[in-house]
N, C-alpha and C positions, 0 to 999 in steps of 0.2 A: 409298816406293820407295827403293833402295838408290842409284840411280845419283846421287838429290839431296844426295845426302851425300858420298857418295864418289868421285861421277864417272868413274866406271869402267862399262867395256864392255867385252860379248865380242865380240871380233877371231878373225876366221875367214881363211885363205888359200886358196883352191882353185887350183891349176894344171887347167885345161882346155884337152882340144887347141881347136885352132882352130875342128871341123868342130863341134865340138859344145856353144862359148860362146854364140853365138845361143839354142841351147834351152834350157841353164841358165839365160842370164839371162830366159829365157820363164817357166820353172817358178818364180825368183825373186818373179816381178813375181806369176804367181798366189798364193805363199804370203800377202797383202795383209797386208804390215806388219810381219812377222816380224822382218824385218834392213829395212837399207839395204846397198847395195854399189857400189862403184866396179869399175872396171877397169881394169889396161894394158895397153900395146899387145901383137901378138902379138911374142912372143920366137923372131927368125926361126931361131938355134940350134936350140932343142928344138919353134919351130910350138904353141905353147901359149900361152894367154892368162893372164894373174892376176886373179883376181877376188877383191875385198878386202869379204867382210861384216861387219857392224859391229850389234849388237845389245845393249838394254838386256842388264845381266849378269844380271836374272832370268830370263831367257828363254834363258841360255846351254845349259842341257842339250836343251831341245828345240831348237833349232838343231843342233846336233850332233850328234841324233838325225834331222833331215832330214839333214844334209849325210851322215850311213854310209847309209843309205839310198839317196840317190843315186850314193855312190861305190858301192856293193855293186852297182847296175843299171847302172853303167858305170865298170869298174873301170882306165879310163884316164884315169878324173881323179883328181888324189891331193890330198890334203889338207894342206899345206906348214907351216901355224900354224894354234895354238888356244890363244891366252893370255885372260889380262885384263886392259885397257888401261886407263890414265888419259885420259878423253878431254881434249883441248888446245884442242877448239876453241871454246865456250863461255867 
């Protein structure tokens, strides 16, 4: 696997309003295993949440293939980042 070499993951950013973090992070949790994610709090300005996924970097295009997916059936979450990280905490 690439990541034992080179420690690197794909880093995803979702802005999701408020009303509708609760169900992404529901659909999240049934992908089983896909990513891991974090979240912040809501940003009371724009009423949106961040949610931060984190995924070995082989699994980076189907990730990214769920995430248009879910933006395309609710196209008021946008997708803010999509790089590839060094991960720090290991």
């Amino acid at each position: 696997m690439r990541y034992s070499l080179t420690k690197e993951v794909a880093l995803f950013v979702l802005l999701v309003p408020k009303e509708l973090a609760g169900f992404v992070q529901h659909l999240l949790e049934a992908q089983d295993n896909l990513c891991t994610y974090t979240t912040e709090p809501v940003t009371e300005e724009t009423g949106t949440r961040e949610i931060r996924l984190r995924a070995p970097v082989e699994w980076r295009s189907e990730l990214r293939r769920w995430i248009e997916f879910v933006v395309a059936q609710h196209p008021t979450i946008a997708l803010k980042d999509d790089r590839v990280i060094r991960d720090e905490t290991t």
